[in-house]
Structure formats: structure tokens, C-alpha cells
N, C-alpha and C positions, 0 to 999 in steps of 0.2 A: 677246639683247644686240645693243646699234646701236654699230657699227662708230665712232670716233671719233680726230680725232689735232689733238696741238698743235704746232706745231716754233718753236723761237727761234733766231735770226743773231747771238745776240750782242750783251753792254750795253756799253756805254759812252758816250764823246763824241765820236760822229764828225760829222763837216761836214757839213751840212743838205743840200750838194749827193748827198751819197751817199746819204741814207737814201732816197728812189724805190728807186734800185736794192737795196736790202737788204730792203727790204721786197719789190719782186716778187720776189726770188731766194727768201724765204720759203713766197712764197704758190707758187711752183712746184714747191718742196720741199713742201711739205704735199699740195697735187694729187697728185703722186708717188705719196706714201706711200698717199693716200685708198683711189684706185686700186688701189693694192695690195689693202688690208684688206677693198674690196667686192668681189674675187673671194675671198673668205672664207679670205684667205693668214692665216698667223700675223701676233702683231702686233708681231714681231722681222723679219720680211720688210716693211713697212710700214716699222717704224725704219729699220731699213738703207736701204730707197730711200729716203725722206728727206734720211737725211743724208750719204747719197752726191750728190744734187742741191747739195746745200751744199758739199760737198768740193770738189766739180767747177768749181762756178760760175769760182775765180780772184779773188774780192770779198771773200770771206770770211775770218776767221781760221783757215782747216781745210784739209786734204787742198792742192790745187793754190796755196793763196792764202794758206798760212799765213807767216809773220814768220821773217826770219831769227836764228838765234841771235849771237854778239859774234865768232865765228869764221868765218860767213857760211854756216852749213850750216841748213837747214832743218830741225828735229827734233819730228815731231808726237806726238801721245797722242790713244787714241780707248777708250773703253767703252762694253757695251753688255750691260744685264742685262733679265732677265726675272723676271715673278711666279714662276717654281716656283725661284727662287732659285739660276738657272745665273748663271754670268757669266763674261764675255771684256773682257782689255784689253791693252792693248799702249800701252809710253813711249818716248821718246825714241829714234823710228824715224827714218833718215833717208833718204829717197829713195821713199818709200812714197806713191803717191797716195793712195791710199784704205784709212788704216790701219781705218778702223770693218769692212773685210772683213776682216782678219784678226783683227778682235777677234770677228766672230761667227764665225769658222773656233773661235777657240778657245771660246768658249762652247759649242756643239756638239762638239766633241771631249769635254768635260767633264773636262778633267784640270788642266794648270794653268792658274789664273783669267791669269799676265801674261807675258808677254815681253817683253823690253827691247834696245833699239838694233841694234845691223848686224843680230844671230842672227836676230831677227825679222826686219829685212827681210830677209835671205836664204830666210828660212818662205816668206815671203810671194812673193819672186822663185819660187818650187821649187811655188806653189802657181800662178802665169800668174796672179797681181794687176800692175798697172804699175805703174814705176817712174816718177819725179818727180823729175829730177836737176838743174832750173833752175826760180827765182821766176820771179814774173810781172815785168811790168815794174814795177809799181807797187812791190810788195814791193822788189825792189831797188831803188829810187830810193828807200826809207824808211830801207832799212840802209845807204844809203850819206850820206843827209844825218842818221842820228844816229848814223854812227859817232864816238864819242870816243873821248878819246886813252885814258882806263880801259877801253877796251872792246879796242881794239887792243895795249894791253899787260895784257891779261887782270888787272886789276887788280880785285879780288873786293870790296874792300872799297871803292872807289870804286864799280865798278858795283853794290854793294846801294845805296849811298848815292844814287844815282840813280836807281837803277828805284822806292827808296821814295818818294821827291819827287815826281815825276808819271807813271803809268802811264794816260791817258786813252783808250787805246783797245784793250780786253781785248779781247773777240770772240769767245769760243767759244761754236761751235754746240750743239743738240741737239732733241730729238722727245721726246716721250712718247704713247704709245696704245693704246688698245685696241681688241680685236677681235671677232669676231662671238661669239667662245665666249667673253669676258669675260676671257681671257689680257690682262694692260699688260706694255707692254715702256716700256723708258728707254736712251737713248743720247747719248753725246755726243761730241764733237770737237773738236779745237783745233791750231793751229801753236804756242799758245803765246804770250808776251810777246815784242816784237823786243828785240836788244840784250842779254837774258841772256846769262849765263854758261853756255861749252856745258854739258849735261846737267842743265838744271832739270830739275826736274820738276812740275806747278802738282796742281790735284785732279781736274783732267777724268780721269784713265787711275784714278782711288784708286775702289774701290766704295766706296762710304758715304760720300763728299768729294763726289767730281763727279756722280757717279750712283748711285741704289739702287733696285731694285722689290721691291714684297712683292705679296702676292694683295690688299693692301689702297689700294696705291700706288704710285705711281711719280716719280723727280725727276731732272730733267735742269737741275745749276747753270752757271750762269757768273759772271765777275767776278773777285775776287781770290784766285788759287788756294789762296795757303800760307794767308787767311786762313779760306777756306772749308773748307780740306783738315784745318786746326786741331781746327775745329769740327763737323767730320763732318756737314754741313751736310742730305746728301741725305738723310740716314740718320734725322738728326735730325727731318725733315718727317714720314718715315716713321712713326716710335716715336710721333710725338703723334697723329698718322690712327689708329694702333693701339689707341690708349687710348679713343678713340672722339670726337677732336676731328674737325671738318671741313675736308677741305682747304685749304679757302680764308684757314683760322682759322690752323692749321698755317704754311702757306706766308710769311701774314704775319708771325707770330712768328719765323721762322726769319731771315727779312729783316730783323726788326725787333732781333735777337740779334745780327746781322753789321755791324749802323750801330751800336747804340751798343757794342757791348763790343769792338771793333774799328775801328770806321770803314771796316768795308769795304766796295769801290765790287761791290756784284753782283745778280745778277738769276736768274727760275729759272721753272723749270716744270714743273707738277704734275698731274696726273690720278688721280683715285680709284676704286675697283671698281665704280661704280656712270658714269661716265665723264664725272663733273663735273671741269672743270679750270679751271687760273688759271695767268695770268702776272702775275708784280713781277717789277719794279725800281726801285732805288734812282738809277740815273743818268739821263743825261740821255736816252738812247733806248735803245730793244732792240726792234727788229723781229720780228713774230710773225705766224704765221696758223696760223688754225684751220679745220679742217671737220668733219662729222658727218653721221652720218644721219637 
């Protein structure tokens, strides 16, 4: 089997000045991961450095560069599963640079699939992962030109009524690939939406929402979490690859189920045991690269 990986930055509508940079943060995240998989590493060691490259960068919706929530505190979700149907995830962590390593701490531990808020990051402090206790600049100059007045008086029902009206710039990361022994892994990341209500939760941290692998496939979604998370979106890609559809066929359907029986704005990425992959999306960009062998 030839080694193989796809990684995605994230759909949405960002400003044309930024997408250079989201795309090479991509393509260096992918090199990462390649590198990895050609010293014939598993292809959950390949995930992880990928979308550690992504966390790190500061540009991105994940780890260092994720979106503050309506309280001003940064709270991310990251998953990461694999074909023998392990999996690790962790929500609403705060201060956690790089939650997708404690989502693989708990994949290999093999006990519980989630952990959630401080507990986790205190795992994660007790384990020597960093800590991540201020945004970037950029991030803060975004929560601070949309903080509203629903967001500063924790107004729940104003801010749904606003995050439903326009959410154009989603962002979560993720990888999908395989390895030399035909092992896929799937992973993904996110800061999340800015301006929520503290303790969302979207579908990137949900197995079978944000991410799912079987020995048949693998799906790493982004876009609109509660809508994707509804529809068990990664899972769903999954179940039709199994039936004996082709991923490409699969992945479209899955998109094509999120625009019209929802409208929702998302994107995704897929690889199957044989290490055919696809990226969609339904918006207006989502920076991706690919390598192989």
C-alpha cells in the first residue's frame, strides 16, 4: 500500500487577501503529515502532525488561532479516530494549544472516547502539552469588533438569532490518510464559531458528526456544526462507502443532503481503503493539499 494524505483549513468566505496564506499553511500541514507516513509511521501519527501544523500556524480556526467565545475565553474541540475503530476527543477545552494531542492520548488509552472543559485541560497540563492562555492579535481584534450588546449581556436568544443570520467564516481544520499497511486515520480541529455562547459545542469533538473511520473510510467534516452534527454527516459518508458506493459518489451525496435539507454552508474530506480521495465544498473557498506516493 502507497502511503497517502489529504488535509483541509477550513470552508468558508474568507477574504481573498488571506486565502495564499491558508493555502500554504495547508500544503505545509500536508508535507508534515507525508513525512511522517514515509517513514512507514501509523497513519494517526501522520494525522496528528498535520493538524498540529494547523493548530500551531495562528491563521487558522484550531489550536493557537481559534475564535473567541461571547465571554472572551477560547474553547476548542478536536477528534481523532482511526480504521480499527479507536477513537479520542476532547470539547470545550480552554487554554489548550493543541487539543488533537490529547484527543490521541485518549484514543490510545482506549477507555473514554471524550473529555470535556478545565478536567481535560488539567489531563493535558499533568501530561506537558502547552498551555494557550491569549489569541492572537487578529482573533482579538475580531471579538472585539463583533462584540454585541447580546453577547455581553449573555443574551442566548439574541445571540442564536445572530449567529443564525450570518456565520461566514467556519474554519475547522482536519486530515484524512493512509498508511503504508493500508491503516486511514481521520482527524479534525476547531476553535469553533466567534461570539457563541460559552460552552457550544459544534460536531468537530461528535464521532460520526465531525469525524468517523471504518477500515472502508475516513471523513474529516467542516462548516456548520449543529447542522452537520444533526446529520451524522461523517458517518453517513461512511455507511454509503460500505454499501459498496464510491467515495467520491458518497462524499457528494452527503454535501448534497447538507444544502438542500438544511442549507448548510460545509465542506469535507474523504479517503477510502484503496487511498482514493475528494475534497467538496459547498462555499465559497476551503483550502486543501494533497500528497502521495
Amino acid at each position: 500500500m502507497k502511503a497517502a494524505i489529504l488535509v483541509q483549513g477550513g470552508c468558508g468566505d474568507f477574504p481573498k487577501t488571506e486565502r495564499e496564506q491558508r493555502n500554504d499553511i495547508c500544503a505545509r500541514a500536508a508535507e508534515t503529515g507525508f513525512h511522517v507516513l514515509q517513514r512507514d509511521c501509523a497513519a494517526i501519527e501522520g494525522c496528528e502532525a498535520a493538524i498540529l501544523v494547523m493548530e500551531n500556524s495562528g491563521i487558522l480556526n484550531a489550536g493557537l488561532g481559534s475564535y473567541r467565545q461571547a465571554d472572551g475565553i477560547a474553547r476548542r474541540d478536536a477528534s481523532l479516530m482511526t480504521s480499527d475503530m479507536r477513537a479520542g476527543a476532547v470539547a470545550q477545552v480552554p487554554f489548550l494549544k493543541n487539543p488533537i494531542r490529547l484527543a490521541r492520548y485518549l484514543l490510545e488509552q482506549d477507555a473514554h472516547v471524550m473529555l470535556t472543559g478545565p478536567e481535560a485541560f488539567h489531563l493535558g497540563l499533568r501530561l506537558g502539552h502547552d498551555s494557550c492562555f491569549a489569541s492572537t492579535a487578529a482573533k482579538d481584534t475580531y471579538w472585539q469588533d463583533h462584540l454585541t450588546a447580546s453577547c455581553l449581556a449573555l443574551d442566548y436568544p439574541a445571540m442564536a438569532a445572530e449567529w443564525k443570520s450570518s456565520n461566514p467564516r467556519l474554519g475547522t481544520v482536519g486530515c484524512v490518510c493512509i498508511d503504508r499497511q493500508g491503516q486511514l486515520a481521520a482527524g479534525t480541529s476547531t476553535g469553533g464559531t466567534g461570539q457563541v455562547y460559552p460552552g457550544r459545542v459544534g460536531d468537530t469533538p461528535i464521532i460520526g458528526a465531525g469525524t468517523y473511520c471504518t477500515g472502508q473510510a475516513a471523513v474529516s467534516m467542516t462548516g456548520a456544526g449543529e447542522r452537520i452534527m444533526v446529520h451524522l454527516s461523517a458517518k453517513q459518508l461512511c455507511d454509503y462507502v460500505r454499501t459498496g458506493m464510491r467515495v467520491a459518489e458518497a462524499a457528494r451525496l452527503v454535501l448534497q443532503e447538507l444544502g438542500q435539507l438544511c442549507n448548510a454552508s460545509a465542506g469535507l474530506i474523504a479517503m477510502d481503503s484503496s487511498g482514493t480521495a475528494i475534497a467538496l465544498k459547498n462555499t465559497a473557498f476551503m483550502p486543501v493539499a494533497e500528497l502521495r506516493e
